[in-house]
C-alpha beads as a LAMMPS data file, in Angstrom:
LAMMPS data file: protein, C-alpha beads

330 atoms
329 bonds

1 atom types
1 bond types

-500.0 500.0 xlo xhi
-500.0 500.0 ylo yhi
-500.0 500.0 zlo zhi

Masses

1 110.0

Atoms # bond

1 1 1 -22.727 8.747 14.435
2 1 1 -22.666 12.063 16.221
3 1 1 -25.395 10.565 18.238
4 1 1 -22.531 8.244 20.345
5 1 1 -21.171 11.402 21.198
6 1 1 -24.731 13.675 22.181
7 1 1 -24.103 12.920 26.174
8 1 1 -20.316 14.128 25.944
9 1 1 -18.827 17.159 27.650
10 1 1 -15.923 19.628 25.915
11 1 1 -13.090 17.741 27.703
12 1 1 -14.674 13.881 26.530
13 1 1 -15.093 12.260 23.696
14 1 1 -16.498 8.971 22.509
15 1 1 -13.897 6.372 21.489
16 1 1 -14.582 4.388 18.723
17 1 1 -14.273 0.448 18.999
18 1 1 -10.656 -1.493 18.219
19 1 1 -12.782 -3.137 15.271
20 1 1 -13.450 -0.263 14.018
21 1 1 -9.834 1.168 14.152
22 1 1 -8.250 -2.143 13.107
23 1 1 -10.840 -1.992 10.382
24 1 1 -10.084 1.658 9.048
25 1 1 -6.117 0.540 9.135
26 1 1 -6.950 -2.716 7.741
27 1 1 -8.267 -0.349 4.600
28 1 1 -4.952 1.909 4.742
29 1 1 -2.975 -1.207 3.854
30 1 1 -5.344 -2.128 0.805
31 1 1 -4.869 1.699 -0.917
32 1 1 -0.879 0.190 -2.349
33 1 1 -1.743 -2.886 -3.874
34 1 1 -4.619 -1.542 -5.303
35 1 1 -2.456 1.089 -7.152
36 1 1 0.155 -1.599 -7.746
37 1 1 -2.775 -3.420 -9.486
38 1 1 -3.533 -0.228 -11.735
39 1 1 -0.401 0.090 -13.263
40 1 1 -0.107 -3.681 -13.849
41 1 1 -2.976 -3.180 -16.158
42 1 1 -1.671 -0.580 -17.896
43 1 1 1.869 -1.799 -18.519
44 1 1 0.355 -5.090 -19.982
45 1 1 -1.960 -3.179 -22.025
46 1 1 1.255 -0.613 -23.045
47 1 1 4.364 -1.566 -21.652
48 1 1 6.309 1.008 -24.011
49 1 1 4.018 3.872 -22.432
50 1 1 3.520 2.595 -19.050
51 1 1 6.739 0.790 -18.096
52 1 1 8.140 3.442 -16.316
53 1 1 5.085 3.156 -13.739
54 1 1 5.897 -0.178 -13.096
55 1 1 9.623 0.906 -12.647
56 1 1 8.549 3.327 -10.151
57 1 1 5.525 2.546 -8.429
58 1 1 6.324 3.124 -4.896
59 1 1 7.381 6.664 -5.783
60 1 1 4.075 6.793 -7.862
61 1 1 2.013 5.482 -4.737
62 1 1 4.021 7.905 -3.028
63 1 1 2.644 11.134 -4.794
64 1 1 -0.822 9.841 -4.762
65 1 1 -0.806 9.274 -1.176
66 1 1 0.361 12.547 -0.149
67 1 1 -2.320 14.405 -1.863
68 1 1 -5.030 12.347 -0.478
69 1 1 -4.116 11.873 2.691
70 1 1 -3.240 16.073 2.613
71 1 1 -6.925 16.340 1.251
72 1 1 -8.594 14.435 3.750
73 1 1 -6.523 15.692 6.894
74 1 1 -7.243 19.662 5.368
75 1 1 -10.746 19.057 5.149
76 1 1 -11.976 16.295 7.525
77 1 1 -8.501 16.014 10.522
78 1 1 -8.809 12.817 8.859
79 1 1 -7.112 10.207 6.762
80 1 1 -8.822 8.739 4.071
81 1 1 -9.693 5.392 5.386
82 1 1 -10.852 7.441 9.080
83 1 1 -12.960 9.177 7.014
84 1 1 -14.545 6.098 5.315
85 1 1 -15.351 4.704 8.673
86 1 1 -16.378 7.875 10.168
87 1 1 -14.001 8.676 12.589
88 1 1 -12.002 12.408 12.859
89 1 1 -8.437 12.873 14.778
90 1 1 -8.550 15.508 17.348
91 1 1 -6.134 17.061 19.651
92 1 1 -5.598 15.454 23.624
93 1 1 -2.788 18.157 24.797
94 1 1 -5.295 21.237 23.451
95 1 1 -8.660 20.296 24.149
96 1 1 -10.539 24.084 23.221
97 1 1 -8.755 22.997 19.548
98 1 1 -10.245 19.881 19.179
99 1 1 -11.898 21.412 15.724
100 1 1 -9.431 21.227 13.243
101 1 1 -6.148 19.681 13.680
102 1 1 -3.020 22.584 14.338
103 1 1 -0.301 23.130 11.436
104 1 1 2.033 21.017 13.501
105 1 1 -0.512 17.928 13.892
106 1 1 -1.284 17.738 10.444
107 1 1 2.783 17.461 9.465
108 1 1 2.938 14.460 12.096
109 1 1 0.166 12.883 10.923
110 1 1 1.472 13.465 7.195
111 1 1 4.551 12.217 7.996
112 1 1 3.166 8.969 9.685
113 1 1 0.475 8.253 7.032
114 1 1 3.000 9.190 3.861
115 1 1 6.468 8.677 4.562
116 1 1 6.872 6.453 7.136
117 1 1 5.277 3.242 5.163
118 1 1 6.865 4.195 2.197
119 1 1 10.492 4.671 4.084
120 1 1 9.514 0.631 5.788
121 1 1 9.036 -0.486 2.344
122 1 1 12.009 0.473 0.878
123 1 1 14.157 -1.046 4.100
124 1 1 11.982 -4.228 3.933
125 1 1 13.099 -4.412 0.265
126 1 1 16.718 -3.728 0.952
127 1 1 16.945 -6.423 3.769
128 1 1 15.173 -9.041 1.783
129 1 1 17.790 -8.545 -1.150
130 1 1 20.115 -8.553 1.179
131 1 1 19.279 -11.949 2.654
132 1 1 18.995 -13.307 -0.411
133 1 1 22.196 -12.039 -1.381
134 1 1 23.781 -13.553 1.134
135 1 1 22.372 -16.970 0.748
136 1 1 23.579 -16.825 -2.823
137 1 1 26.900 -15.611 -1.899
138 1 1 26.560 -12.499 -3.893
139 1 1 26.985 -10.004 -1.069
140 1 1 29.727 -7.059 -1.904
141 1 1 33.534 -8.099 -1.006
142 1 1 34.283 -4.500 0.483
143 1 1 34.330 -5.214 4.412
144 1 1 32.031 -2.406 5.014
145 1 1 29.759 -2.619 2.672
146 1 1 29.198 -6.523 3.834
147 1 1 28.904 -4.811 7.458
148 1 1 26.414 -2.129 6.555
149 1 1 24.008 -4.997 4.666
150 1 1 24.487 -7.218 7.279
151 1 1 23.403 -4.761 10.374
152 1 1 20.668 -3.248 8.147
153 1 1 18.832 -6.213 7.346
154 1 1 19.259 -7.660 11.021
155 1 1 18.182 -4.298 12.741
156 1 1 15.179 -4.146 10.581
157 1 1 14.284 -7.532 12.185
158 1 1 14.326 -6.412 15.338
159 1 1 12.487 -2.519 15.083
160 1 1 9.666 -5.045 12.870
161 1 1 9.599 -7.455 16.127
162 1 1 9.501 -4.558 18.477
163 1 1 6.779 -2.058 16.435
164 1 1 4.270 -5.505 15.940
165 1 1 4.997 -5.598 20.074
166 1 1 4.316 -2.333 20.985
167 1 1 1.279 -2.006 18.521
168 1 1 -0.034 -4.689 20.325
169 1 1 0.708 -3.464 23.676
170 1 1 -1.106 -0.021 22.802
171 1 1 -4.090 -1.650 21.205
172 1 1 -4.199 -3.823 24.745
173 1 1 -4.328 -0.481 26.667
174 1 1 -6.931 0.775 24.771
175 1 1 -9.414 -1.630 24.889
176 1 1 -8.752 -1.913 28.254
177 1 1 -9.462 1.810 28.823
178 1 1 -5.737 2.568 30.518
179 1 1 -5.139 4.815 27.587
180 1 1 -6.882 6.976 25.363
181 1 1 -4.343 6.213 22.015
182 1 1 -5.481 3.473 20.093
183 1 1 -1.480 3.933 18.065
184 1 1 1.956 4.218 19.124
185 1 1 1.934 7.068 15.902
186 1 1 -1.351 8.805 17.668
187 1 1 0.300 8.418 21.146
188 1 1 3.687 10.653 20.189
189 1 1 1.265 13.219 18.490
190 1 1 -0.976 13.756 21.233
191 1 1 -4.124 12.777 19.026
192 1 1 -6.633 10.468 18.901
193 1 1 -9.709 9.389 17.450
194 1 1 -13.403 9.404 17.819
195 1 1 -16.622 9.988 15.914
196 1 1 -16.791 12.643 13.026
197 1 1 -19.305 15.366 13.511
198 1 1 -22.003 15.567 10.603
199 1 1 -21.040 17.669 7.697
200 1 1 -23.265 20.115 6.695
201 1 1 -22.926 20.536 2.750
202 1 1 -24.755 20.599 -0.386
203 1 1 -25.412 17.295 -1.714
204 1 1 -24.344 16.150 -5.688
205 1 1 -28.528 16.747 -6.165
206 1 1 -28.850 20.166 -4.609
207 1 1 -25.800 21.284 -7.137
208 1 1 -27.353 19.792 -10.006
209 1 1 -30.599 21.443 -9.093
210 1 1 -28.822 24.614 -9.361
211 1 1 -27.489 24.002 -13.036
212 1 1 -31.207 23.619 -13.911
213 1 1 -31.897 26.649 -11.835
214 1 1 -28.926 28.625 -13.950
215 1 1 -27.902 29.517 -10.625
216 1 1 -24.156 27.409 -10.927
217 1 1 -21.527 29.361 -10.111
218 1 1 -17.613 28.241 -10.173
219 1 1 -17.570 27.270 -6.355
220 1 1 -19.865 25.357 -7.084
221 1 1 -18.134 23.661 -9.952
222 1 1 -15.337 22.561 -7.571
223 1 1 -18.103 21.510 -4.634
224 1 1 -19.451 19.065 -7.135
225 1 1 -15.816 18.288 -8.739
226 1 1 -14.838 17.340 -4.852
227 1 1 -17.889 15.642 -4.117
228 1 1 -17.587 13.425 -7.399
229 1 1 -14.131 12.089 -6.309
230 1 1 -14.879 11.667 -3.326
231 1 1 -17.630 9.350 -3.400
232 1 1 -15.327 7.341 -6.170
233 1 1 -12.642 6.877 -4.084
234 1 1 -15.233 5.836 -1.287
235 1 1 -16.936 3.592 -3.677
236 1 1 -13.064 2.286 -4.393
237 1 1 -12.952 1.514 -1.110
238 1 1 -15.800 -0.306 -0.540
239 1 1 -15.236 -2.520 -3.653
240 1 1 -11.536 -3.450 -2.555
241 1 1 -12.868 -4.571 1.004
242 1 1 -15.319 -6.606 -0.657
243 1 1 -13.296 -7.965 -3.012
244 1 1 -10.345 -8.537 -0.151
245 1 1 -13.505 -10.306 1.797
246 1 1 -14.406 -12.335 -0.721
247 1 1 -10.814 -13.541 -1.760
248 1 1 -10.558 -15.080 1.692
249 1 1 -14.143 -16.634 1.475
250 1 1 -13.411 -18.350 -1.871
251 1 1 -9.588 -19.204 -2.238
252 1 1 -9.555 -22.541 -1.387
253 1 1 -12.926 -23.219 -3.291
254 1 1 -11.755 -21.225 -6.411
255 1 1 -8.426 -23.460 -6.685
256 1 1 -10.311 -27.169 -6.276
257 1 1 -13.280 -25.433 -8.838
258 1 1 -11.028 -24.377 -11.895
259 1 1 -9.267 -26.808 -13.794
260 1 1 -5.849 -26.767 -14.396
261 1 1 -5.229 -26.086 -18.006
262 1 1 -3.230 -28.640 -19.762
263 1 1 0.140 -27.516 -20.786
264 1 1 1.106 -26.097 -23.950
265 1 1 2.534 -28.388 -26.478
266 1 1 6.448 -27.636 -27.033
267 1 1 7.172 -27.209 -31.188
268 1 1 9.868 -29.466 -32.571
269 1 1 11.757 -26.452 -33.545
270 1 1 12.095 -25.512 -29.760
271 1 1 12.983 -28.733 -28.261
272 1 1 16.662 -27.893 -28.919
273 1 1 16.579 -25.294 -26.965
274 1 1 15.580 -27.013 -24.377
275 1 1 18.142 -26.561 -20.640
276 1 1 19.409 -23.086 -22.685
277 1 1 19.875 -19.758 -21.001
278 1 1 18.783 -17.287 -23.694
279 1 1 20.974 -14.835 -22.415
280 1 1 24.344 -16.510 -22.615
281 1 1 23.661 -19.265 -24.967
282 1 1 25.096 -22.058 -22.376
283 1 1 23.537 -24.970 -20.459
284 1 1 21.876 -23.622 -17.418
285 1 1 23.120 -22.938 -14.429
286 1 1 20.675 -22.392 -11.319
287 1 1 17.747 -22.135 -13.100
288 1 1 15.510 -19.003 -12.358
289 1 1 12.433 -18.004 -14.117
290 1 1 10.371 -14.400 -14.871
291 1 1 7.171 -14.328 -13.044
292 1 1 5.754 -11.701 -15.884
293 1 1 7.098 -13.585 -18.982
294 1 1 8.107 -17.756 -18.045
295 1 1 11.611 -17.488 -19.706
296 1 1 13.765 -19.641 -17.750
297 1 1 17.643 -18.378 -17.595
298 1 1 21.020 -18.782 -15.663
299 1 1 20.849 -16.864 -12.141
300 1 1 23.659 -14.563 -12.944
301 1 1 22.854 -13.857 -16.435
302 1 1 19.097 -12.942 -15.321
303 1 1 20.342 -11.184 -11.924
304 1 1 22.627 -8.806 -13.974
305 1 1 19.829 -8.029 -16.826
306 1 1 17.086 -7.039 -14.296
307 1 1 19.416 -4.757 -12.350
308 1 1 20.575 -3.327 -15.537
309 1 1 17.926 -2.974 -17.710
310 1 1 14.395 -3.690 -15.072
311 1 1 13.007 -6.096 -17.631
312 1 1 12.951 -9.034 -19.538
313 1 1 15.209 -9.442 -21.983
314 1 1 12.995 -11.683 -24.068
315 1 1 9.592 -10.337 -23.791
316 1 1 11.237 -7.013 -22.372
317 1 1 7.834 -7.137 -19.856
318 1 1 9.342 -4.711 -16.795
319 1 1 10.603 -7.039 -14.273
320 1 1 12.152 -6.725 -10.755
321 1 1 14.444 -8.845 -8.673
322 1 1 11.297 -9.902 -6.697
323 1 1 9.641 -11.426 -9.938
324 1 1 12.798 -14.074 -9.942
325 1 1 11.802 -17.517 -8.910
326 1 1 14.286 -19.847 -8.167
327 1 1 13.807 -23.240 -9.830
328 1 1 14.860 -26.605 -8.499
329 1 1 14.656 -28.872 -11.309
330 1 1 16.386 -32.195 -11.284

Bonds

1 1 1 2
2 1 2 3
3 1 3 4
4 1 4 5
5 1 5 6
6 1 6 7
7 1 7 8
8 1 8 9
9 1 9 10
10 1 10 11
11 1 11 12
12 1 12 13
13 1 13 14
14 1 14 15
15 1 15 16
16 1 16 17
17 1 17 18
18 1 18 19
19 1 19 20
20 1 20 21
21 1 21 22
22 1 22 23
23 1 23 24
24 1 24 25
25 1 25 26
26 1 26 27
27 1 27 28
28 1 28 29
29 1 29 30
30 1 30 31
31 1 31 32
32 1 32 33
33 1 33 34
34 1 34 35
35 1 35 36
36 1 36 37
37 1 37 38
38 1 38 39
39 1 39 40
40 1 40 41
41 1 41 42
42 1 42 43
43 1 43 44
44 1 44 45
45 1 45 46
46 1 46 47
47 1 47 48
48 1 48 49
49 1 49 50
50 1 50 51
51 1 51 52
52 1 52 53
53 1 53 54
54 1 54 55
55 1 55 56
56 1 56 57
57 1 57 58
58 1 58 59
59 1 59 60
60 1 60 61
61 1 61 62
62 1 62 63
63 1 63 64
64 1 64 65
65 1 65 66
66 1 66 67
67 1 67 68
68 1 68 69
69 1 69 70
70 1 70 71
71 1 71 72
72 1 72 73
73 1 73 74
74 1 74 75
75 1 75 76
76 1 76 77
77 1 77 78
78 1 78 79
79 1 79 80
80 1 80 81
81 1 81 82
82 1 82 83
83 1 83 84
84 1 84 85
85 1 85 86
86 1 86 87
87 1 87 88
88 1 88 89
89 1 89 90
90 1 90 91
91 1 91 92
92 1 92 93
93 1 93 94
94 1 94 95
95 1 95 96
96 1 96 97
97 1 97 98
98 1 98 99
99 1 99 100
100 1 100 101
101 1 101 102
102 1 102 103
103 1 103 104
104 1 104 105
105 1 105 106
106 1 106 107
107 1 107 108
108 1 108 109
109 1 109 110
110 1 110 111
111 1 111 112
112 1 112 113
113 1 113 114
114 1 114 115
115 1 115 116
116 1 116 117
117 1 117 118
118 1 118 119
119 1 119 120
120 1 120 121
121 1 121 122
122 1 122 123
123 1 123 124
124 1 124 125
125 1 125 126
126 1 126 127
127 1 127 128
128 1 128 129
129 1 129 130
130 1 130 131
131 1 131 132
132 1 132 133
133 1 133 134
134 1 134 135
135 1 135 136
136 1 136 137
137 1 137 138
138 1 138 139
139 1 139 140
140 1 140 141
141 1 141 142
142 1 142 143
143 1 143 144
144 1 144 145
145 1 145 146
146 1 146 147
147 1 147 148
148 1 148 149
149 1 149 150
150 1 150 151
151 1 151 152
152 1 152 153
153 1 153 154
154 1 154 155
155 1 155 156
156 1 156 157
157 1 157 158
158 1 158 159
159 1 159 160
160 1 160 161
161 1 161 162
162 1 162 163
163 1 163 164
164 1 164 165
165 1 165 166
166 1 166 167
167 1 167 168
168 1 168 169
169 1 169 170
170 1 170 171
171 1 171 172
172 1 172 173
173 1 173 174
174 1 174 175
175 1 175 176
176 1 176 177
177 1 177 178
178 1 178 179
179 1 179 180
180 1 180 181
181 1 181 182
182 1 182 183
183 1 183 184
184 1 184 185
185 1 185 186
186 1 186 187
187 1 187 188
188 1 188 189
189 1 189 190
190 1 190 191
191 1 191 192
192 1 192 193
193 1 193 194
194 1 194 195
195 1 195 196
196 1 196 197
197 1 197 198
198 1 198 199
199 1 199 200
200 1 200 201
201 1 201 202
202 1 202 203
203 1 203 204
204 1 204 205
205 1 205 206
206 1 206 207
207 1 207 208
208 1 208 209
209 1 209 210
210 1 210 211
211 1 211 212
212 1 212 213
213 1 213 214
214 1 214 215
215 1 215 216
216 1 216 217
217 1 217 218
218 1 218 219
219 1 219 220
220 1 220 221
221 1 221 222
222 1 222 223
223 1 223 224
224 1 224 225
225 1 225 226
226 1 226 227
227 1 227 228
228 1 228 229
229 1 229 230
230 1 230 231
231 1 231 232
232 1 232 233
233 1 233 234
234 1 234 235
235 1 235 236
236 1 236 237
237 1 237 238
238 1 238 239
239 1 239 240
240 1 240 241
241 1 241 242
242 1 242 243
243 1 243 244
244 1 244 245
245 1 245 246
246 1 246 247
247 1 247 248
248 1 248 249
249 1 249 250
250 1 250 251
251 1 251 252
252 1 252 253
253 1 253 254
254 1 254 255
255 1 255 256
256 1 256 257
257 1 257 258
258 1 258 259
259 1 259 260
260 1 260 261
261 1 261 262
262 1 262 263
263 1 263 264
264 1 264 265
265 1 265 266
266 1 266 267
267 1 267 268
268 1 268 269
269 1 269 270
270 1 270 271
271 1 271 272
272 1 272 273
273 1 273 274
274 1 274 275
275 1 275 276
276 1 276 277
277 1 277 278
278 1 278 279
279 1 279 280
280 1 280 281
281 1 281 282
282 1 282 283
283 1 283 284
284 1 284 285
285 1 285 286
286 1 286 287
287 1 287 288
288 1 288 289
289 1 289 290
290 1 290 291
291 1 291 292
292 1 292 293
293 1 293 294
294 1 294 295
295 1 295 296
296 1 296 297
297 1 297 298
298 1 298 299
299 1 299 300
300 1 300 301
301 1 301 302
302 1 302 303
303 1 303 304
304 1 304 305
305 1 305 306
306 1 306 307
307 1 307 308
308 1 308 309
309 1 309 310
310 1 310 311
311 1 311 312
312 1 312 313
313 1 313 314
314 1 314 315
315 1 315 316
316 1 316 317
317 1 317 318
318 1 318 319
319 1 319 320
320 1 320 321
321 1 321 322
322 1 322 323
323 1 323 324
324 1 324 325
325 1 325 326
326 1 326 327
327 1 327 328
328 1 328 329
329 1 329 330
């Protein structure tokens, strides 16, 4: 790509294309769920070993983000999904350091990539349980507390409403060349992007050429160690957009091509069971149900079980308060 960029002066640069940005951020937000997706597999393969993942996956996602993203901004002035799509951050307010990105810039842009999502996520979290709180009349019966919930979840309403707005508003100044920051995040760091210049490297064949050549040394080793997880990671990324793609392409022919299998016969021996709540032994009262596990139990016996425990307490699969589902049987 550093052919976009041949005609350039020092003080330009070429700007990349909104598709191209929204495409690179479109990848950012695919990096969680793909995690999330990870240690699914693993807790249902082990959920004695791997439970605690599933307890504590945002922290988890957490850790692995920073040392990407930290990797990629060191060595590229890149995230990781920039880099994928070619694009490099540099520096507006000091155009002779447009090389590397400053101490300072790199701490923003950590910040931004790493702890701001993860900071949303947790308030998003809060101020759904909150609202559902509320409609189940569950909220806390100390005045301030009820305050505190209730301006939380209603201010996070409004910044969401406002930061969709604004993102929108930059992204309509950028494509119409009135500014050069395709981000309101870019914008308060004085950065922005445009094309990444060629890097000039050994490829994965010119190390292994030097193993036959007995001339591999232990720099080497960690070129080849770097170059091996970065192209998997790459790879990564190219299989979740595809697979992201072709979820959209085939939903609504994948759900009118499978049948629906026919449901499982209910034993003799469990049929007076039947309107139970496992936990407290009692005809059931608002009936709510485990995503991971299909046990159907009283609201407040389940409510207090997943907050105490994190799991089911018949299959004891780890379970959150989003994995209740409220059922309206008559």
């Amino acid at each position: 790509m550093a052919e976009r960029g041949a005609h350039l002066t020092g003080t330009s640069h070429a700007k990349p294309s909104i598709f191209e940005i929204v495409a690179q951020d479109s990848l950012y937000s695919t990096l969680q769920p793909a995690l999330k997706q990870i240690i699914s597999f693993l807790v249902s393969c082990n959920p004695a070993r791997y439970g605690w993942l599933h307890q504590w996956s945002d922290e988890t996602y957490l850790i692995f983000n920073t040392f990407l993203q930290n990797y990629y901004l060191k060595n590229y002035s890149a995230s990781f999904s920039e880099t994928f799509y070619g694009l490099k951050r540099i520096s507006l307010s000091e155009p002779k350091k447009r090389g590397r990105l400053s101490g300072k810039q790199k701490n923003l842009s950590l910040i931004f990539l790493v702890l701001g999502p993860y900071f949303k996520d947790k308030i998003t979290k809060f101020s759904n349980e909150q609202r559902l709180n509320e409609l189940d009349g569950q909220l806390s019966k100390k005045g301030w507390q009820r305050l505190l919930s209730k301006y939380i979840a209603k201010g996070h309403t409004i910044f969401h409403i406002l930061g969709e707005v604004l993102a929108l508003y930059q992204y309509l100044l950028y494509i119409s060349n009135l500014s050069s920051y395709p981000t309101p995040f870019l914008w308060f760091a004085s950065l922005t992007l445009t094309y990444a210049d060629p890097q000039i490297s050994l490829t994965t064949a010119d190390l292994l050429r030097k193993i036959k050549l007995g001339t591999f040394n232990f720099k080497d080793g960690i070129e080849l160690f770097q170059q091996t997880v970065t192209c998997s990671l790459e790879f990564g990324a190219f299989f979740l957009q595809f697979l992201q793609w072709w979820n959209q392409e085939h939903y609504y022919k994948s759900l009118t091509t499978v049948p629906i299998p026919p449901a499982p016969v209910v034993p003799e021996s469990a049929k007076k069971y039947a309107g139970i709540c496992p936990i407290c032994h009692k005809k059931r009262r608002i009936d709510t149900g485990v995503a991971v596990s299909g046990y159907v139990f009283c609201y407040q016996c389940i409510l207090i079980e997943i907050r105490r425990n994190g799991r089911c307490p018949v299959t004891h699969y780890p379970a959150k308060e989003d994995d209740l589902v409220r059922l309206y049987i008559e």
